[in-house]
Structures are given as C-alpha cells and as structure tokens.
C-alpha positions as CSV (number, residue, x, y, z in Angstrom):
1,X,5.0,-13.4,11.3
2,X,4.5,-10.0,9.2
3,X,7.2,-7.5,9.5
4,X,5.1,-4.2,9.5
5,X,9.0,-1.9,9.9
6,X,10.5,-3.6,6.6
7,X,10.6,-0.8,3.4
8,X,9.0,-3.3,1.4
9,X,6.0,-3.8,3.2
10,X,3.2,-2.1,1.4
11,X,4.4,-3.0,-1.6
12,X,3.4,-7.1,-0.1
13,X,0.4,-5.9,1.5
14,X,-0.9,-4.4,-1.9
15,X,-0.5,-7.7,-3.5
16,X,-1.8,-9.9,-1.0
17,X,-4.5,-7.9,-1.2
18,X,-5.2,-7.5,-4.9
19,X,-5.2,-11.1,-4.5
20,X,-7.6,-11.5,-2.0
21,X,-5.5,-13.5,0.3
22,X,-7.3,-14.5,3.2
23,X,-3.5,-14.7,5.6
24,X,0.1,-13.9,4.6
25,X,3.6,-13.6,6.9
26,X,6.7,-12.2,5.6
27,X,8.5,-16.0,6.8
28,X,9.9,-16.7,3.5
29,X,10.7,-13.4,2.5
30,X,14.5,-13.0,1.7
31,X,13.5,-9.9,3.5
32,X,11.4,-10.6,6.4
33,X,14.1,-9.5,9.1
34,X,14.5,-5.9,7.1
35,X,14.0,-2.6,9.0
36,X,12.9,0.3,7.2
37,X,12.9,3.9,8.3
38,X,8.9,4.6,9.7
39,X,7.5,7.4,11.0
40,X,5.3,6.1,14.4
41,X,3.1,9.2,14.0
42,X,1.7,8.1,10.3
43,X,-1.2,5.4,10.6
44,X,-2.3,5.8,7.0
45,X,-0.4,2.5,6.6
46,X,-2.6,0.9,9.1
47,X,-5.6,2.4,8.3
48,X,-4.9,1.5,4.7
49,X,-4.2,-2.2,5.9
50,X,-7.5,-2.3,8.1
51,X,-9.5,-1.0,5.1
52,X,-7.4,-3.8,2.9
53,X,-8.4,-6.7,5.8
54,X,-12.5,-5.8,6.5
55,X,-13.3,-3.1,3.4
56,X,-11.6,-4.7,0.5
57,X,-14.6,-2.5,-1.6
58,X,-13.3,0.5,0.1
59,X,-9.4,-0.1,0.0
60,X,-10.3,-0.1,-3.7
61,X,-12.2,2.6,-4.4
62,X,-9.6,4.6,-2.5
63,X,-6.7,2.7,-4.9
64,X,-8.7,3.8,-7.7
65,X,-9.3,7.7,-6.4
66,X,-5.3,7.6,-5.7
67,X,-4.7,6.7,-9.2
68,X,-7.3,9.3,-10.8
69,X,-5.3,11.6,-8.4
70,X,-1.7,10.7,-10.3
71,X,-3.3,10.6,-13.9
72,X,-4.9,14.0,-13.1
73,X,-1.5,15.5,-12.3
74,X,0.5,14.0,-15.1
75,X,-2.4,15.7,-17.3
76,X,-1.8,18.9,-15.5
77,X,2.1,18.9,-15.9
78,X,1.9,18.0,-19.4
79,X,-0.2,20.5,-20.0
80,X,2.3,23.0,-18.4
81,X,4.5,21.8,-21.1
82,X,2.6,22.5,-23.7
C-alpha cells in the first residue's frame, strides 16, 4: 500500500517513475507509516502522479521545463551578482 501523506513521497514517486516501474507500495519502506504535513487543496502532486502513471512523455517534458526553469534562475541570480 502507497502512503500518499508521508514527506517523502514524491521523492519515491520520482524514482519509480524514472525507472519505469510498472507498481510500487511504500511496504518496506522504513517509512511507510510516516505522516507529513499536506495541504488537501494542492493536487499538483496528483496530477503530477497521473501524468507520471499514463503520460510518462509528458511527466518528462514537464521535469525537463521545471529544470530549464531552476537553471534559468540560477543564471539570473548570478548574474545579479555580477
């Protein structure tokens, strides 16, 4: 069984997607009965799991566009520095 409240969660999801697993649970997680804090009103962590489950092509494109994003402000604030 998947523990969608633990803190560690997305981290787990990220993997199993990465590497295409077809099924995962948390049941041998030294975690798997760990409750994070989770705001009920945010669904980009479902969304981003439904896109990770049936648009594995999608879920990455949207990885890789989140990563552009970070490089693009590290960029940005070094050149503040400068």
């Amino acid at each position: 069984m998947r523990n969608i409240n633990c803190p560690f969660y997305r981290k787990c999801l990220d993997y199993a997607v990465k590497q295409y697993l077809r099924s995962w649970d948390c049941s041998d997680c030294q975690y798997h009965k760990t409750q994070g804090d989770m705001d009920e009103t945010d669904f980009t962590e479902y969304h981003l799991l439904l896109w990770g489950i049936f648009k594995p092509d999608l879920y990455r494109k949207y990885r890789e566009a989140e990563a552009m994003k970070r490089l693009k402000g590290a960029g940005q604030e070094q050149r503040e520095k400068d």
